[in-house]
C-alpha positions in Angstrom: 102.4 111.3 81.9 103.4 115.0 81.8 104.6 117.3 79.3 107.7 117.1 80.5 108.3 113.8 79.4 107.8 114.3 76.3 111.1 114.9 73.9 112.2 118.3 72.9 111.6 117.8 69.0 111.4 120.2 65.8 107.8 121.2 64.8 108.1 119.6 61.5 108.9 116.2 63.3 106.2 116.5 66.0 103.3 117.2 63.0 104.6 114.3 61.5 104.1 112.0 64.4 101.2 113.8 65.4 99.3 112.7 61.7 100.7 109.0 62.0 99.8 108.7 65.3 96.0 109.8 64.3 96.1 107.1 61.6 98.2 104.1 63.3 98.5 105.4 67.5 101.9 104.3 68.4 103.4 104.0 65.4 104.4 107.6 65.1 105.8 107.3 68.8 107.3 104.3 67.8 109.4 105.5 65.0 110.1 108.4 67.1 111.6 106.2 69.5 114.0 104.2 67.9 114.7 107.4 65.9 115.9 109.1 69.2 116.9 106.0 70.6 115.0 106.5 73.6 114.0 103.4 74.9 110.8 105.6 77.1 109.6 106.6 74.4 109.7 103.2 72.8 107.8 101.8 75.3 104.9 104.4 75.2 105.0 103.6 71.6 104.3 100.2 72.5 101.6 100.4 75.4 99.9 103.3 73.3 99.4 100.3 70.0 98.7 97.7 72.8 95.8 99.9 74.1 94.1 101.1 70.8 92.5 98.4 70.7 90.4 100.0 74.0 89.9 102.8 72.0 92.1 104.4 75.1 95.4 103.9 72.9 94.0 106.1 70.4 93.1 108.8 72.7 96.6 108.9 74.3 98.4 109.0 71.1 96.7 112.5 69.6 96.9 113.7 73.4 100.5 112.9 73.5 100.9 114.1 70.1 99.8 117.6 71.0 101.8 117.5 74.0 104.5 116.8 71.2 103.7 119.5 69.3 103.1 122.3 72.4 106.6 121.4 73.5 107.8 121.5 70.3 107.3 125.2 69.7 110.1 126.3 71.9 112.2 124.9 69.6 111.4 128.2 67.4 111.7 130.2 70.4 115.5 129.0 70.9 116.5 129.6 67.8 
């Protein structure tokens, strides 16, 4: 997984799945997902819950959640 698959979101939405996904990983990805109806990012959702229980699911989550976040800055910057 690169940055670059991660979805282009507004800050505000990518610190809000970045807390969630600390508390519950994949859940915040999840509801992401079906939010943007993007069935990719569903599915990360899902492998991301499926593997917390490796402790590996959690450690995806926040690491995709920052990549979230990163990419969600140039939001600001194309406004």
């Amino acid at each position: 997984m690169a940055i670059g698959d991660v979805p282009l979101v507004p800050p505000s939405t990518a610190v809000l799945v970045a807390f969630v996904n600390i508390f519950a990983p994949g859940i915040g990805t999840l509801i992401l997902g079906f939010s943007r109806n993007n069935s990719d990012v569903v599915l990360t959702g899902i492998l991301q819950l499926l593997a917390t229980f490796l402790v590996f699911g959690w450690i995806w989550a926040i690491v995709w959640s920052w990549f979230l976040y990163t990419k969600s800055k140039n939001v600001i910057e194309l406004l």
